[in-house]
N, C-alpha and C positions, 0 to 999 in steps of 0.2 A: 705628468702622464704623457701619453705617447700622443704627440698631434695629430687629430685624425682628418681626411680630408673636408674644406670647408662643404656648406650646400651648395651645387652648383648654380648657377640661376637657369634655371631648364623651369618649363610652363610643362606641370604635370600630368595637364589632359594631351600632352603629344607623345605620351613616353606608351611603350606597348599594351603594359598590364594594364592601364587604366578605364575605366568603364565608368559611363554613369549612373550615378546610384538614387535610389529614393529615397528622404531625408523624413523625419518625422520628427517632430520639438513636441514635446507632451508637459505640461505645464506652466506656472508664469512665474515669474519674481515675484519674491518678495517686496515689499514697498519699499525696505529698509535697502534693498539690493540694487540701489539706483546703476552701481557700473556693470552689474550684472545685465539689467534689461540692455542697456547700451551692447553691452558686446555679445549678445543674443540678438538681437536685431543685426549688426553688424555679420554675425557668424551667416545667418538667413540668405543677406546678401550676397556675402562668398559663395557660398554654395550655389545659388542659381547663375550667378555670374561663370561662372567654371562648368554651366551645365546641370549641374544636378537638379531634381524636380523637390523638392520641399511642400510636402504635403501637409493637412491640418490633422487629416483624423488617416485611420486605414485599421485594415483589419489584423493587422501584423506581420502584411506585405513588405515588410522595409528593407532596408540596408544597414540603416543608422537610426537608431532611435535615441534621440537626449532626451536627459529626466532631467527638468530643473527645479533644485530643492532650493531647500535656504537653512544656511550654518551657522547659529548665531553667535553675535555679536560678543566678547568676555572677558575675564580676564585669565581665563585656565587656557591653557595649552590648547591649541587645535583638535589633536584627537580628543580630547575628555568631552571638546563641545560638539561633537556629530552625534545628534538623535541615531539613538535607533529604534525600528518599526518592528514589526511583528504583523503580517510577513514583510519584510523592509522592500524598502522601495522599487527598488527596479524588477522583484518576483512581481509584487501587487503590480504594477501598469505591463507589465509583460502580460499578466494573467488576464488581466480587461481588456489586451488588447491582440491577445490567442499568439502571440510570439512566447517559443519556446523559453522556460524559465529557466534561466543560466547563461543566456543566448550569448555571446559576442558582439552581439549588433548593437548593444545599449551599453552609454554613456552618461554617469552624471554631471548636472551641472553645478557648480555652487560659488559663490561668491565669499572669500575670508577678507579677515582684517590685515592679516598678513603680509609681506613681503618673502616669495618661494624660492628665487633663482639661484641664492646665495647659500642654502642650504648644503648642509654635510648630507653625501650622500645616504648614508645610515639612515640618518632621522628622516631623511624625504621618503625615503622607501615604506617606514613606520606611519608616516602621514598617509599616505596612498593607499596603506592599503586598510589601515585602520579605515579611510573611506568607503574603500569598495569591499570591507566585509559587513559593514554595518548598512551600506545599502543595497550588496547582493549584485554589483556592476562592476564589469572586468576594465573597465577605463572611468577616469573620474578628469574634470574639468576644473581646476580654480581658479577664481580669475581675483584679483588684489582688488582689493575696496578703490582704488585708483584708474583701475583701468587699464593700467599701462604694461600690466605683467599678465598674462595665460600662463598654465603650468599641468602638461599633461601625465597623468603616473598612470604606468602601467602596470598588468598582473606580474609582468617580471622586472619592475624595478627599476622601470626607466622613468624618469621626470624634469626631462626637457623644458624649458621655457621660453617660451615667445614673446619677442619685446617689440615694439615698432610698431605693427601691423599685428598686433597677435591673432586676430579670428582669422585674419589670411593662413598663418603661419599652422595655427590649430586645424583649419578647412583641411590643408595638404596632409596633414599627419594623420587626421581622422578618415579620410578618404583612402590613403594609401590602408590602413588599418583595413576598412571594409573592401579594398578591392583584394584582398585576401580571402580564401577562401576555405572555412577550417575543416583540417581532413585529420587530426588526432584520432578521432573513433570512428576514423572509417578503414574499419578490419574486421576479420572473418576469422574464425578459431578452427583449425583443419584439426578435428580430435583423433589422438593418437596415431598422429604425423609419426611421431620420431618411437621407433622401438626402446622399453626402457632400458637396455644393454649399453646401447649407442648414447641414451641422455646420461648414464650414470658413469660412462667413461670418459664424457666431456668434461674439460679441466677449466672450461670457459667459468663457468658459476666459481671457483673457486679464484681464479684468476682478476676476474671481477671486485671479489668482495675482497682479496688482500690490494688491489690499487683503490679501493673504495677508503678504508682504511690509511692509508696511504695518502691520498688526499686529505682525509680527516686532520691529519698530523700535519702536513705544508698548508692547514689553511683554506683550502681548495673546495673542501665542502662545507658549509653551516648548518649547526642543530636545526631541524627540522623545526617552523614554526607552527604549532595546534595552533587551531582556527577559534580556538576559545581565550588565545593572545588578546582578539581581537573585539570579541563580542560576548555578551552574557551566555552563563550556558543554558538557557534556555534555547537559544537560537541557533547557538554552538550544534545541540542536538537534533534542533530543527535541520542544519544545512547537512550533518550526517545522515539522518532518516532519510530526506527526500535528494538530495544532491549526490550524496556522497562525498560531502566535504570534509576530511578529515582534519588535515594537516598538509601543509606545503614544503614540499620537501625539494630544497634545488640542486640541480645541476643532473648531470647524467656520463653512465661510462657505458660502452659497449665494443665487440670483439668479431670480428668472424673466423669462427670454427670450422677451417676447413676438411676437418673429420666428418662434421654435419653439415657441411657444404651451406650455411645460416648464418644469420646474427644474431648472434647472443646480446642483450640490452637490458639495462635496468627496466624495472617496472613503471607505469605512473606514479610521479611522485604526490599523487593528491590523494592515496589511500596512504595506508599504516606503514610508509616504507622509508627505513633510512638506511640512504646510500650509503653512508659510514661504516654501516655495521651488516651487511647483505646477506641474506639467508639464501637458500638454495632457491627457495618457492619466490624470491623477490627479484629473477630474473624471468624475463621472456625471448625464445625462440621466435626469431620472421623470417621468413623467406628474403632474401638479398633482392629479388626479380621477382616481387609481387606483379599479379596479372590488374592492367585498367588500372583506377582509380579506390582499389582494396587493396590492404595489408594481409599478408595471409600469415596468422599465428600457427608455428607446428607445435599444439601440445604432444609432450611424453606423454605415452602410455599410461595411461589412472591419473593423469594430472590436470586440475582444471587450472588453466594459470592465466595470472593476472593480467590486465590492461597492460599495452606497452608504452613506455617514455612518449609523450608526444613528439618527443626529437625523431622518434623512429624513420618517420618520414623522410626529414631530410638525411637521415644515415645513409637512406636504402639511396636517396639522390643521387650522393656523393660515390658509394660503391658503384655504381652507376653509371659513375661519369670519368671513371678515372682508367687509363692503363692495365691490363691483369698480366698477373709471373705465373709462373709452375712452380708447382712446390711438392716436394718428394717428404717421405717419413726418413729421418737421422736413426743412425745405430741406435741410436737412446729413445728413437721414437715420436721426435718432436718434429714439427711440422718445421722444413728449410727450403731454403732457393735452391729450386734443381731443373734446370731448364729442361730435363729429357720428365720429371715428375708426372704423378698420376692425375695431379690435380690442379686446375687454372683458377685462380682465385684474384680479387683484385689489387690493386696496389697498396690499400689502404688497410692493415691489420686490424688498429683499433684506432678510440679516441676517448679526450672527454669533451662535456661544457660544464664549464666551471663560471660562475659568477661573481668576479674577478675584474680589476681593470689594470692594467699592464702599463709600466711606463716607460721599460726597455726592455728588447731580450736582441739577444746576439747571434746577430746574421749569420754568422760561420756553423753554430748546430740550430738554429731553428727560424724558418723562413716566415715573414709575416707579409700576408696578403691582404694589402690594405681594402675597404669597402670600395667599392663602384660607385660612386655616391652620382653618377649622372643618368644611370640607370635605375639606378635604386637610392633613391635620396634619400630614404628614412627609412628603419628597421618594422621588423615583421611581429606580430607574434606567432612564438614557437606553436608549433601542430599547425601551419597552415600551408597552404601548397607556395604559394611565393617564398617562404622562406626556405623550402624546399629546392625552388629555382634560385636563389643565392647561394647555397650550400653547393648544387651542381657548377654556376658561374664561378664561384669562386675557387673551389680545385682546378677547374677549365684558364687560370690565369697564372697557376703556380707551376713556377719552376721548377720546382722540387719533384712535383708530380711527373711535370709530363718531359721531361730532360734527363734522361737516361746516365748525363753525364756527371750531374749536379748530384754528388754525394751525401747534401744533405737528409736527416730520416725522419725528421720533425717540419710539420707545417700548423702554424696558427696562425687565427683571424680572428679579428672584432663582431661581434654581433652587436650591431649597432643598439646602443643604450643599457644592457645589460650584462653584456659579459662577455666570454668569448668561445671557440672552438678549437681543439687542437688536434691533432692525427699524429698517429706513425706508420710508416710506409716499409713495404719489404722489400727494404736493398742493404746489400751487404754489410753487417758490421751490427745490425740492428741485433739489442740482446734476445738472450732465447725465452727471457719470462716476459710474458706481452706488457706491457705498458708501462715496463719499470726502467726504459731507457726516455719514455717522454714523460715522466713522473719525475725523473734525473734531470732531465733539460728546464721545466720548472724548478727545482731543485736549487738547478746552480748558473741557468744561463737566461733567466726568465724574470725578470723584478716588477712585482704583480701585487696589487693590495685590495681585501674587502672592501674596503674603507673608503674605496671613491673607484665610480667607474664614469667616465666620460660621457656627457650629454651634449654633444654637439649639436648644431643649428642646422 
């Protein structure tokens, strides 16, 4: 795979974003979990040494709340042996302790027999998350019966391991995590924005669901995984009713329509939606230049429609941050570069994220902008405003973008531990059907596998 830059050694309370947070630990080891208390105690230490305040009790003030459970000891596979609760674990101490249930801010902890680092990515993903559906928590903690390995999985699939120092190494990755701040559902539904004339002569929806498709075929998107993969259905039911947990559905594609002057974007993938196969109602219209700190959704006319992708966020970054062209209507009708045109749009047409890891693609049609990693040492998760400001920083470093003369029409990057992003840009040459010239460069210039995505240190 493609070597991605090491960690730099930068001290992370000096880098801009970072803030100090309030820590909460909410239970104890088990007896049996001897490396576990060790490296709880040790994590404790990190944290106040770096600043942060490490509280006992709070009303659900926090930043960071760990839940430490205990995973027992066996001879079945790891997933077969994680209990589950009813209501599982991180709802119930959320719920006692008046932090919202679902939050971001809680972490489990648990101690396996295991050894993690070595894992295929596939089966780590499977581990991770069979964890965090059966205890209801977006980050999970494993730490090897030895001590010597941490392994942090995330909702989208990263599972990183720290060796050396691991509660050091966990402190920086959980902290970067909380000094995020998540904006997925912070948006506003402007009802009957868009006249239905104007939504039903957008080509976006269609446009969409055949590179959705399209994807499906190169590999690029995976069956959508039901949340009852994971957990009995009774709970299954449970996390529907009160959550809304349907099914996890990854990656994401969107468009700007500049007919409707928007961006057209896949729906949330954590309702009943697969990208694969996209219906008209499983895209959502935003504003390109949302006002403050909201998203502003245009429904059509009679349409109540859906949650948007939590990537939205940083889409709207990126359009944001980038170069804009004119663009006139063709004989035939189709939106092209016409620099005297009606309409100023940005540089960046469309894109996808695909959850994917990449081991080459070729400089000449597709530019790859490596991570920041001295500014940004460790990845985000998607729907949060930092990953928002990576998405801007990183077109703000591409050639392709901002070099008028660099003919290339394809830009992709890493998103550090899960996957990556890719764009196409409007300059000369790029085809007339949106996304089937950078669905082409995957295609044929792009060597990218499910099967393993890069977890650097």
């Amino acid at each position: 795979m493609t070597g991605l830059p090491d960690r730099p050694a930068v001290r992370l309370d000096e880098l801009p974003w970072w803030r100090p947070l309030v820590v909460q630990i909410a239970g104890r080891p088990h007896p049996d979990d001897t490396a576990l208390g060790v490296f709880v105690r040790q994590l404790t230490a990190a944290f106040e040494e770096q600043g942060h305040d490490v509280v006992e009790s709070s009303h659900g003030d926090v930043d960071l709340l760990l839940i430490v459970t205990h995973i027992p000891a066996g001879p079945q596979p790891l997933p077969d042996r994680v209990p589950e609760q009813s209501p599982p674990l991180s709802a119930r101490t959320c719920g006692e302790l008046g932090l919202r249930v679902g939050s971001r801010r809680t972490v489990v902890l648990a101690q396996v027999t295991e050894r993690l680092a070595n894992l295929r990515h596939t089966e780590a993903v499977e581990i991770g998350r069979t964890v965090m559906a059966r205890t209801a928590a977006p980050r999970v903690v494993l730490v090897d019966r030895d001590g010597r390995e941490a392994t942090l999985f995330t909702m989208e699939g990263g599972h990183p391991t720290e060796t050396g120092r691991p509660a050091d190494g966990i402190r920086d990755r959980l902290v970067t995590a909380a000094c995020a701040r998540d904006v997925g559902d912070r948006y506003d539904v402007v009802r009957g924005a868009l006249p239905a004339a104007a939504w039903a002569a957008s080509p976006a929806p269609g446009h969409l669901a055949a590179a959705g498709r399209r994807m499906d075929r190169l590999g690029l998107l995976p069956e959508p995984v039901r949340i009852d993969r994971y957990v009995s259905d009774g709970l299954a039911s449970l996390y529907r009713e009160y959550l809304g947990w349907k099914r996890l559905s990854e990656g994401m594609l969107f468009l700007y329509d500049p007919g409707l002057d928007a961006v057209v974007v896949t729906a949330s993938g954590s309702g009943d939606v697969d990208k694969r196969d996209l219906r008209e109602d499983e895209v959502t219209v935003v504003h390109p230049r949302s006002r403050g700190d909201r998203l502003r959704v245009l429904a059509p006319e009679g349409i109540d429609p859906k949650g948007p992708s939590v990537e939205t966020w940083e889409v709207c970054a990126l359009l944001s941050s980038v170069p804009t062209v004119r663009l006139g209507r063709s004989a035939a009708g189709h939106w092209v570069l016409d620099p005297d045109g009606e309409r100023t749009a940005p540089l960046i047409r469309g894109g996808v994220h695909a959850h994917v890891g990449v081991g080459r693609a070729d400089a000449e049609v597709i530019e790859s902008v490596p991570p920041d990693r001295e500014l940004y040492p460790y990845g985000f998760g998607c729907g949060t405003d930092l990953m928002a400001d990576v998405a801007a920083h990183t077109v703000a470093r591409s050639q392709a973008v901002n070099d008028p003369a660099d003919p290339r029409l394809y830009v992709r990057w890493p998103m550090l531990y899960h996957g990556e992003m890719a764009v196409e840009l409007w300059k000369p040459g790029l085809p007339e059907r949106p996304l089937q010239g950078l669905l082409d460069a995957y295609a044929h210039a792009v060597h990218y596998t499910p099967d393993h995505v890069d977890q650097p240190l």
